[in-house]
N, C-alpha and C positions, 0 to 999 in steps of 0.2 A: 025465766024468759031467755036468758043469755043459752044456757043450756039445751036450747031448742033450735036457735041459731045456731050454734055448734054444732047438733045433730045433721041442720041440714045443711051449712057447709059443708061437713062432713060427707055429707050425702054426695052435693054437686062434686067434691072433689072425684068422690070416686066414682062420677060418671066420665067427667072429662080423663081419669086415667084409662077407663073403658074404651072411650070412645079414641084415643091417641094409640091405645093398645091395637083397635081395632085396623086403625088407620096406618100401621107401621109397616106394615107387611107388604101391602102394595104399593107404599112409596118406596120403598127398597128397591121393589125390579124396577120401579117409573126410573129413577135416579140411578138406575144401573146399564151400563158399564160408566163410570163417569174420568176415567183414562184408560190410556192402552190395555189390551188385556195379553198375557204371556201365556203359553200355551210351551212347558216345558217338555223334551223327552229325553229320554235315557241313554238313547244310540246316537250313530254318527247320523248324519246327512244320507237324502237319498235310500237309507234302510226302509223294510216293510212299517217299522213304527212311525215314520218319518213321511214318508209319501203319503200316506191317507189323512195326518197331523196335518201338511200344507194345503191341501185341498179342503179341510174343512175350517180351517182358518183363513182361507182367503174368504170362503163365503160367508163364516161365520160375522164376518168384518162387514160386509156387506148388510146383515141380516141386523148387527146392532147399532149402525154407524158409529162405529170407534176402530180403530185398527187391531188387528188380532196379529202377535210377530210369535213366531217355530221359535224356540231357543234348544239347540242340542249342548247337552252335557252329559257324554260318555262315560262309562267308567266305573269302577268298583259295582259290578254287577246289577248297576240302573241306580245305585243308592243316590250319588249324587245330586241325581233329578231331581228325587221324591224329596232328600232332604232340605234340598232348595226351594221347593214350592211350603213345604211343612213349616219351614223357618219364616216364612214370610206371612203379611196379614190373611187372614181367612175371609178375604171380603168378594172371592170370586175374581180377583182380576189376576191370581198366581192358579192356572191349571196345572194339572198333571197328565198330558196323553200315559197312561195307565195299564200296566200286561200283569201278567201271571207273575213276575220279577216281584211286585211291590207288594204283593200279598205273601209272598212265598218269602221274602228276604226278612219278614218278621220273627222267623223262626231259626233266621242265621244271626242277623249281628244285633249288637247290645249298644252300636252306636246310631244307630236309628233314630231321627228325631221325631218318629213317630210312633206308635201301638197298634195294630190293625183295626181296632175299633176307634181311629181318627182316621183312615180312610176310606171318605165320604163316592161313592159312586156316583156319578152324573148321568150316563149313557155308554151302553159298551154299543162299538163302531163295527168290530168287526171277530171275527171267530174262524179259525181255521186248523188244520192238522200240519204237520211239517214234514218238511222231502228231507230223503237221507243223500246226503251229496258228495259224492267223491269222485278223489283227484284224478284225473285221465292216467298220471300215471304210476298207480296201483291197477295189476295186471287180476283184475277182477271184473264182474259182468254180471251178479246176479250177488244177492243178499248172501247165499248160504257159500257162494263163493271168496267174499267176504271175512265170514266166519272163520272157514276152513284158512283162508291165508294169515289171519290176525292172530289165528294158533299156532300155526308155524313159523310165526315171527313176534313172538310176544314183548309187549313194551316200545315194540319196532314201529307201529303204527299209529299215529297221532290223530286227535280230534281234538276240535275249535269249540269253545265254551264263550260264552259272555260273562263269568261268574260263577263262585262257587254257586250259588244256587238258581242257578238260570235252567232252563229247561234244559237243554243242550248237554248240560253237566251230570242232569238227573238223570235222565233218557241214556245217555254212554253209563253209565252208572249200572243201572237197571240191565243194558242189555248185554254188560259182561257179566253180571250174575246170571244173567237168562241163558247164554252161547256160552260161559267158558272165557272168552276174547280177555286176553290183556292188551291196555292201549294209555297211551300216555296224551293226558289231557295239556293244549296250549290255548290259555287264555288270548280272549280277544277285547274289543270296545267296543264293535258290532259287526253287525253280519256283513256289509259290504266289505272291512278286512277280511274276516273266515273266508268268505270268497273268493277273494283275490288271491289268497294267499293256496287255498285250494289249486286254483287255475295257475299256479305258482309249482304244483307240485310239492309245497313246503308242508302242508300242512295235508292231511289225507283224506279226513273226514268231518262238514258238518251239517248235523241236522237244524236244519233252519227253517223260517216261513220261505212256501213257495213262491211267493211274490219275488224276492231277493235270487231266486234260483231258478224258476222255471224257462227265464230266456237266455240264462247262460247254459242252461242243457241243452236248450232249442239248436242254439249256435255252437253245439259241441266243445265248449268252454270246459265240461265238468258230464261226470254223470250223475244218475238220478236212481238208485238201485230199488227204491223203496219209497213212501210215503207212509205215514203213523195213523192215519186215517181208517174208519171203519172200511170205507168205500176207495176206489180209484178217484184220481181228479182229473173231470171231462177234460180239460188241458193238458192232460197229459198221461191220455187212457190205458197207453202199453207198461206202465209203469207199476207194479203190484202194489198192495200194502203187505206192511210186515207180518200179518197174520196166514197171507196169503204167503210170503218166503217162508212161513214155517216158526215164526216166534210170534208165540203169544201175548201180543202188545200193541195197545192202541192208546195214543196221545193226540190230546188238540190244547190252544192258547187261544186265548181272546186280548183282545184292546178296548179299550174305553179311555173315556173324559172322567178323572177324577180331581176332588178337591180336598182340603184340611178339614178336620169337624171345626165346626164351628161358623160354617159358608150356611148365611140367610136361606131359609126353604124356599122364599120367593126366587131369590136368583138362582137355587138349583134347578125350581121350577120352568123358569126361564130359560135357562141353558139347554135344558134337557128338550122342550119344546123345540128349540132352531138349531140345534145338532140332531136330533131326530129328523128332522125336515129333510134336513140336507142328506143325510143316510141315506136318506129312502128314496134320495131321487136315481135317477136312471144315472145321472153320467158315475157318480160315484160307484153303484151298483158294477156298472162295467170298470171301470178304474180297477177296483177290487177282485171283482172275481174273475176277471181275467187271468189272474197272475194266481189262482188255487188258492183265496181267501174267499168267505163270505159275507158282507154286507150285513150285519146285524142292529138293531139298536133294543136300548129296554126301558123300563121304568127306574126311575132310581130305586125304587126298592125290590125288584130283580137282579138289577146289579149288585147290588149289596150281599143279596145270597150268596151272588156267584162269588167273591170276594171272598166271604166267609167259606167258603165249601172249598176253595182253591188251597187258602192256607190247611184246611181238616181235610183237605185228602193228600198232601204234600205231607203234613207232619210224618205220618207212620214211615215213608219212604227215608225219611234224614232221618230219624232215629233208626232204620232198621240197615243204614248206608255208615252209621256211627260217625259221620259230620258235624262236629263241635261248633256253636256259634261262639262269634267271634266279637 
């Protein structure tokens, strides 16, 4: 008799773990955000990663009644960020505004407190190609004019990086084995220094998101000799891509909302729902493409591909560049 009490406690027991199991997942987003949420990036203030970060955390804020706050932390090629949000609970209230940087740095340093399969994609925001931009006073006017002068001044002529492996780094990398060019690379924190420092004259050349560059060319600040794009960018139609100057080369970057594995699927779920939202509406739409980005979002498991497929098509480029992680 006892024995059959036993069985069906046994029983009830494992229905009420069923049923608490069942029940876990949507008390999770119900009780989600339950303090502030951080919304990390990599660059300074005001950069292309950073303008679209505050606009969808002002409404994200809105959308969960809890406050959403930008924190920029610059520096050693985005690591910073990533390792800041990594280090911290995976419960969805440490984001990571998220680029081509965080998947691609996995292949450089060995201090990373992350692996690439612990970053989690939420929604990519946005997608675009980058403008070639240089300083007004390099006495050039067209891509292959460019070329021809960085030949006959080798070493002489300087480009702006974010990081050994930042796109910026790659892309100048790529394109003196493609032209021949020697050019000496000077680290930055983000593109509104490279900028500055451009329209400074100090610095020669950098290829950046157009967001950051297209209204300092507008205003004659800098030129714009190229963009990396398959296509022109209607904002800035007289402007060629570099396949169109005569080099065989076409790059694009995206941004996203990423987290640590280990963030509840309800609250990726979640997240992903009301930053999608907001993507799609019109004012962001213009925010964005205005400045020669595009307004994207995806499923988190679209994102995820692109993640994976970011770092597997960056590997063969750093081993074929002989770039040692560090």
């Amino acid at each position: 008799m006892s024995q059959k009490v036993d069985v069906r406690r046994a029983a009830r027991c494992l229905l009420a773990v069923g049923v608490i199991a069942a029940s876990a997942a949507p008390a999770l987003a119900q009780d989600y955000p339950s303090r502030t949420i951080r919304m990390v990036v990599g660059f300074t203030a005001g950069g292309p990663t950073d303008i679209p970060a505050r606009f969808i955390a002002d409404r994200l804020a809105t959308a969960l009644g809890r406050p959403v706050i930008v924190e920029n932390k610059p520096g050693a090629g985005a690591t910073l960020a990533a390792n800041d949000v990594m280090s911290r609970g995976r419960d969805g209230h440490d984001l990571l505004v998220c680029t081509y940087f965080d998947a691609v740095n996995t292949l450089f340093y060995k201090s990373l407190h992350y692996r690439l399969d612990e970053l989690i994609g939420i929604t990519l925001i946005a997608r675009y190609g980058y403008a070639v931009a240089v300083a007004n006073s390099l006495p050039v006017n067209s891509f292959q004019e460019l070329i021809a002068y960085a030949k006959q001044h080798p070493g002489e002529v300087n480009y702006g990086h974010l990081g050994v492996s930042s796109t910026q780094n790659l892309l100048a990398k790529r394109l003196e084995k493609l032209t021949g060019m020697q050019m000496t690379a000077i680290p930055y924190k983000g593109s509104t220094e490279a900028t500055a420092e451009i329209m400074a004259g100090r610095n020669h050349i950098y290829i950046g998101p157009p967001i950051g560059i297209i209204s300092l060319y507008q205003a004659k600040k800098l030129k714009v000799l190229a963009v990396t794009g398959n296509e022109r960018l209607s904002s800035i139609p007289e402007v060629p891509t570099l396949k169109e100057s005569g080099v065989p080369l076409a790059a694009y970057a995206w941004v996203g909302i990423c987290a640590g594995a280990g963030i509840p699927k309800p609250v990726v779920d979640l997240l992903n729902k009301r930053i999608t939202a907001i993507v799609e509406s019109p004012e962001y739409h213009k925010l964005v493409e205005s400045s020669g980005s595009v307004a994207v979002s995806s499923t988190p498991q679209e994102f995820q591909k692109v993640i994976e497929e970011t770092a597997a098509d960056a590997a063969p480029t750093v081993r074929e560049l002989g770039i040692e992680m560090k």
